[in-house]
C-alpha positions as CSV (number, residue, x, y, z in Angstrom):
1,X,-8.1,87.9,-35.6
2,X,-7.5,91.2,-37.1
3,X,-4.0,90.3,-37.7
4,X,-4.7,88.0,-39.8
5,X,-3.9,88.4,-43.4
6,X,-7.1,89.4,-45.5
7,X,-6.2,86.1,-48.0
8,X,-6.6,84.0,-44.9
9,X,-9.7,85.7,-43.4
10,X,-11.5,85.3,-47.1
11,X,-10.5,81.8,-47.7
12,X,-12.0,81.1,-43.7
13,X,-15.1,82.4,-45.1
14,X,-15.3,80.6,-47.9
15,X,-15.4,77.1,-46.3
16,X,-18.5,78.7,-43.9
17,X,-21.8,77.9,-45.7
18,X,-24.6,78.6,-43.1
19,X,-25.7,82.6,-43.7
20,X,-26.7,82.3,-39.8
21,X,-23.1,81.9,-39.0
22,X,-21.5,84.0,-41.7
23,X,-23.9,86.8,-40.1
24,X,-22.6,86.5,-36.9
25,X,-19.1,86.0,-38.0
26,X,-19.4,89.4,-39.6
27,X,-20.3,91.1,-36.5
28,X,-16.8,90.0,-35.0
29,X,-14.6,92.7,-36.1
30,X,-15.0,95.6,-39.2
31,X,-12.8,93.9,-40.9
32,X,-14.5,90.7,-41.4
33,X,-17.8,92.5,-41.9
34,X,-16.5,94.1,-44.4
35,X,-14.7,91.0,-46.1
36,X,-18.1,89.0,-45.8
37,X,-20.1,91.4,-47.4
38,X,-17.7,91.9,-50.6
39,X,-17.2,88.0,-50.7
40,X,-21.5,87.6,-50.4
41,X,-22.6,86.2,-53.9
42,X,-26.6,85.7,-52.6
43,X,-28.9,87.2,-50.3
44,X,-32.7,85.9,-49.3
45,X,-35.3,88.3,-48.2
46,X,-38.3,88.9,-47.8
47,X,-41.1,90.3,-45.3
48,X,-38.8,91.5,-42.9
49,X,-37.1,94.0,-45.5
50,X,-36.5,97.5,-45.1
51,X,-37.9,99.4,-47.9
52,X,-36.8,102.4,-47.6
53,X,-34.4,103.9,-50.3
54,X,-31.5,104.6,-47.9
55,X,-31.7,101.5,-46.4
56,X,-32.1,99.7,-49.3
57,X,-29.3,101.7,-50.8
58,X,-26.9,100.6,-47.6
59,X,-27.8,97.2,-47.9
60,X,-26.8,97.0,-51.7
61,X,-23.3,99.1,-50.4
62,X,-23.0,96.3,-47.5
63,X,-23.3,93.3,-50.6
64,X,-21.2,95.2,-53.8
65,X,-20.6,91.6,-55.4
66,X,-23.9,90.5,-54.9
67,X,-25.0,87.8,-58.0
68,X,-27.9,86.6,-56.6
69,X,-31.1,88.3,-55.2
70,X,-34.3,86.2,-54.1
71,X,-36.9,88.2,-52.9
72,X,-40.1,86.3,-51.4
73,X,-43.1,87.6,-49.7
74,X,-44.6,84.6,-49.4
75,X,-46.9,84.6,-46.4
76,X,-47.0,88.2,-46.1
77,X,-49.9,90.0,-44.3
78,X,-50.0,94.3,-43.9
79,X,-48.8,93.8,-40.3
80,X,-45.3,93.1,-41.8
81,X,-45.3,96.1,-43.4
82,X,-44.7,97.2,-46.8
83,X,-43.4,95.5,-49.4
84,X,-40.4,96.2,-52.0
85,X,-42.4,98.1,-54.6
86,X,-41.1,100.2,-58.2
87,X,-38.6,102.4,-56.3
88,X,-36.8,99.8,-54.5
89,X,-36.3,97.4,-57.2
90,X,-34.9,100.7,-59.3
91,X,-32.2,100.7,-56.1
92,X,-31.3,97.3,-56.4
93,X,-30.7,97.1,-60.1
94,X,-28.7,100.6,-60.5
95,X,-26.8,98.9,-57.5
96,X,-25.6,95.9,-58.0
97,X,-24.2,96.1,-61.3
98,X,-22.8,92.1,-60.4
99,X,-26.1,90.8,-60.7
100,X,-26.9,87.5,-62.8
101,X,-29.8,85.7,-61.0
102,X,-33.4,87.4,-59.7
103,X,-36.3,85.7,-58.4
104,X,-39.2,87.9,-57.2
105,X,-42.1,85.9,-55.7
106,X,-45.5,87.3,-54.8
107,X,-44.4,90.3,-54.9
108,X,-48.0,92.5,-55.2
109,X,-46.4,96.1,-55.6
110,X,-44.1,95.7,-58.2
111,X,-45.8,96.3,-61.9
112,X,-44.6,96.7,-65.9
113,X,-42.4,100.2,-64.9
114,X,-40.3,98.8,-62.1
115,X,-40.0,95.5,-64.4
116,X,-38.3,98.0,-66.6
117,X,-35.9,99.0,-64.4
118,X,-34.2,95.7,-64.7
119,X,-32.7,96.7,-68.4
120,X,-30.5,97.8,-65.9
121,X,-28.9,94.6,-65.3
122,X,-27.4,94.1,-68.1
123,X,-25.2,90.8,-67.0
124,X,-29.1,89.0,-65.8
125,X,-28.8,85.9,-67.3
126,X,-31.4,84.1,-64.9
127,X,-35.2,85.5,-63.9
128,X,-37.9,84.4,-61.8
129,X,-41.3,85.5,-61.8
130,X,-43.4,83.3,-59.1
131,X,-46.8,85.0,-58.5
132,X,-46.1,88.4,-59.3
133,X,-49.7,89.4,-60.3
134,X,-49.3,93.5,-61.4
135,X,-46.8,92.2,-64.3
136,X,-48.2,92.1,-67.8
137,X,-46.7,91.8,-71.0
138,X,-45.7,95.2,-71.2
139,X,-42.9,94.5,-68.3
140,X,-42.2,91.2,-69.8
141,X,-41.3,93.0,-73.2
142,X,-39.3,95.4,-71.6
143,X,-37.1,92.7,-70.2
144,X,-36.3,91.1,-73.0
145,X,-35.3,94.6,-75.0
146,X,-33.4,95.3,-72.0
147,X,-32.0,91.9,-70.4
148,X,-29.7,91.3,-73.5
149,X,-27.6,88.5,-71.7
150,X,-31.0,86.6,-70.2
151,X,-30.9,83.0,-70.4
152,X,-33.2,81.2,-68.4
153,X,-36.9,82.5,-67.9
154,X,-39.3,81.4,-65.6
155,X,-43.0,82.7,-65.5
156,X,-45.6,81.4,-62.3
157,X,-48.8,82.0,-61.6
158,X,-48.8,85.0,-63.4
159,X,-52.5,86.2,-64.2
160,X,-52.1,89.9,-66.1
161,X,-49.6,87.9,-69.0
162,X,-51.9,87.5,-71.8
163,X,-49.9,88.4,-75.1
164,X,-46.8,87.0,-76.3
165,X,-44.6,89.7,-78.3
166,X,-42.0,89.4,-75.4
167,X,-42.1,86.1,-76.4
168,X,-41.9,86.1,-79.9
169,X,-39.2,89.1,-79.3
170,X,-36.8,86.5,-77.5
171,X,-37.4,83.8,-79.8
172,X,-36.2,86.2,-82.6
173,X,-33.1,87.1,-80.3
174,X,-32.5,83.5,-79.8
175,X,-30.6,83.3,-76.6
176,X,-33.3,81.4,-74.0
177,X,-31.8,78.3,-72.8
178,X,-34.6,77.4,-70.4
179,X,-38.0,78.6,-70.5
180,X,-40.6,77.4,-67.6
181,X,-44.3,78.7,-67.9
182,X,-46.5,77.3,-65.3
183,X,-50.0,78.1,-65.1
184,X,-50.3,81.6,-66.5
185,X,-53.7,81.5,-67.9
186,X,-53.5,84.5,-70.4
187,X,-50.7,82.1,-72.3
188,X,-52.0,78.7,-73.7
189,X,-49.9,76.3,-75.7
190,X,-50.5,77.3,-79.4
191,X,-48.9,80.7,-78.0
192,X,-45.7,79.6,-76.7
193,X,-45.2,77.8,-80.5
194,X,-44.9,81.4,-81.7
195,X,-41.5,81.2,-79.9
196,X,-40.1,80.5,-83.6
197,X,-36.4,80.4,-84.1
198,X,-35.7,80.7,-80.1
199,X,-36.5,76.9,-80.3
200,X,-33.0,76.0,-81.8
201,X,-31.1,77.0,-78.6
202,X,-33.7,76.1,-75.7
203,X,-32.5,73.0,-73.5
204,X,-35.3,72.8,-70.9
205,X,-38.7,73.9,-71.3
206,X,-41.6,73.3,-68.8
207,X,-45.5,74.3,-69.7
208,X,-48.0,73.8,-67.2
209,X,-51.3,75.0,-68.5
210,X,-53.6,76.9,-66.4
211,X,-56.5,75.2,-65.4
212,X,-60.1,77.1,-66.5
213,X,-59.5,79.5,-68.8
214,X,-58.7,77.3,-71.9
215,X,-60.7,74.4,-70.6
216,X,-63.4,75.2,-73.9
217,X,-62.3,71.5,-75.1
218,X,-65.2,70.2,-77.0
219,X,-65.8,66.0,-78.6
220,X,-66.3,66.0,-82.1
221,X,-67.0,62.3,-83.5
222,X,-65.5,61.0,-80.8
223,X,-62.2,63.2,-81.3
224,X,-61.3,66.1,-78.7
225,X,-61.3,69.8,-80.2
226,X,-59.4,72.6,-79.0
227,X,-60.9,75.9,-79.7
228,X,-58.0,78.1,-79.3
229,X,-56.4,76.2,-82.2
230,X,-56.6,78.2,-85.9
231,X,-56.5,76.2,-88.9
232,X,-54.5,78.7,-90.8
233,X,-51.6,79.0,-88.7
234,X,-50.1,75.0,-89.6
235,X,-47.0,77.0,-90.7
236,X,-45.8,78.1,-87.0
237,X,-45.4,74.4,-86.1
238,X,-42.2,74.1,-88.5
239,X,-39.6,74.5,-86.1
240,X,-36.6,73.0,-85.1
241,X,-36.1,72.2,-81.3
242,X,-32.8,69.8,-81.4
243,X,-30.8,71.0,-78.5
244,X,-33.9,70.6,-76.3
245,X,-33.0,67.9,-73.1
246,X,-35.4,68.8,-70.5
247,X,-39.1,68.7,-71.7
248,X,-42.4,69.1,-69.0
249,X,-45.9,69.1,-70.1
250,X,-49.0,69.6,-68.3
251,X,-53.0,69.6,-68.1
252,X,-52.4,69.4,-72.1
253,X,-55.6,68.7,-74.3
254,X,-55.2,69.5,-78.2
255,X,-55.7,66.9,-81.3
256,X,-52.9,64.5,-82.2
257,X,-50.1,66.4,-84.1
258,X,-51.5,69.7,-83.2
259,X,-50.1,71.9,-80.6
260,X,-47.0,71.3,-78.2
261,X,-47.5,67.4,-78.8
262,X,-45.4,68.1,-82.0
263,X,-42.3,68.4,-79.9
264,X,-42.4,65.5,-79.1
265,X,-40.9,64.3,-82.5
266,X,-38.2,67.3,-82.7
267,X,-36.7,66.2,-79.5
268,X,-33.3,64.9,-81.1
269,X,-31.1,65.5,-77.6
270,X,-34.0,64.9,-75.1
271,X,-32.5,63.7,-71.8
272,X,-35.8,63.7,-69.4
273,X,-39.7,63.8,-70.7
274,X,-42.4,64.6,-68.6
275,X,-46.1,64.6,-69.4
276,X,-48.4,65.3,-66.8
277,X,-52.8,64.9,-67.9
């Protein structure tokens, strides 16, 4: 098979989807090891990663093209050993200069400074932060300074978030196309309206409130109040949101016309609503 012209060999590869059989394939000769790991655009891992900086440094070597990065501990226990923390997240984004897409998911040793590493990646136009409970909004702001090209944010389960200056940071910049915040109880849904002018671009945005926290919803005549609404701040829910296609709302409770409920009426281009009590 080493005979085979390298065009041949990396159009072969191409056509194999399975990452069980491109792994084995790649253990066939160097040459197709080495073909399969410059042609590898995503890569899943999780507990059973090495975190040590050499290895981690080898691994990003073995995947130079590498667009994609998932890394999930989900399931994790300390008999798996430890977990990606700061230092190994600084490897992977002075590494792979290629990458555009980054999902970290309950990740529990990564915090605000190895968030920052990821101004790194300057060509990130996609992240994913699924339970990820040391990150605050210190590491949040940090990657929207730093992540100039990001595009598509999505925040889960994250407990420590409970300002909003990234926010209000990225709606100035304006470049969010899809924004998904799902029950992060430091952020409720007057926040998120301080996104401003970011609204103008944004084509899907998903808000799932977090059950407990801003639950303080009290009847008045028959009328439901929302205490975390100020009467003084009418003028942050003049906005434009026209481009919008994809809207989600959840566990929502405000008075009518107050709130994320005036969406609803900006909504020009929207292509699928849902609305979850």
């Amino acid at each position: 098979m080493e005979d085979l012209p390298e065009a041949l060999l990396t159009e072969i590869l191409n056509r194999i989807t399975r990452t069980s059989d491109l792994n084995s394939l790649a253990l066939v000769s160097n040459q197709l090891y080495k073909i399969e790991g410059n042609q590898r655009g995503a890569i899943r891992v999780g507990s059973g990663l090495c975190t040590a900086t050499k290895a981690l440094t080898s691994l990003c070597a073995r995947f130079p093209n590498l667009r994609k990065l998932e890394i999930d501990y989900s399931g994790w226990i300390p008999g798996h050993g430890k977990q990606l923390d700061n230092k190994g997240l600084l490897v992977f984004s002075s590494h792979c200069s290629s990458l555009i897409d980054l999902t970290l998911s309950f990740c529990s040793c990564i915090d605000d400074s190895g968030l920052g590493c990821l101004a790194n990646c300057k060509k990130l136009v996609s992240l994913r932060l699924n339970s990820t409970p040391q990150i605050t909004s210190i590491g949040l702001f940090s990657v929207a300074v730093g992540c100039t090209s990001l595009s598509a944010l999505h925040l889960i389960g994250c407990e420590k978030i409970n300002s909003v200056e990234w926010l209000e940071y990225l709606g100035r910049d304006g470049s969010l196309e899809e924004l998904v915040v799902e029950n992060c109880k430091g952020i409720n849904h007057h926040d998120i309206l301080k996104f401003g002018p970011g609204w103008m671009k944004l084509q899907k945005f998903e808000f799932e409130r977090k059950r407990g926290k801003y639950d303080s919803l009290i009847a008045v005549g028959g009328k439901v109040y929302d205490s975390s609404y100020d009467a003084h701040s009418i003028d942050i829910y003049d906005f434009c949101c026209e481009s919008l296609k994809d809207l989600r709302l959840a566990h929502i409770k405000t008075w009518p016309d107050v709130g994320l409920r005036v969406v609803l009426g900006k909504c020009k281009a929207l292509e699928k609503l849902c609305l979850e009590s």
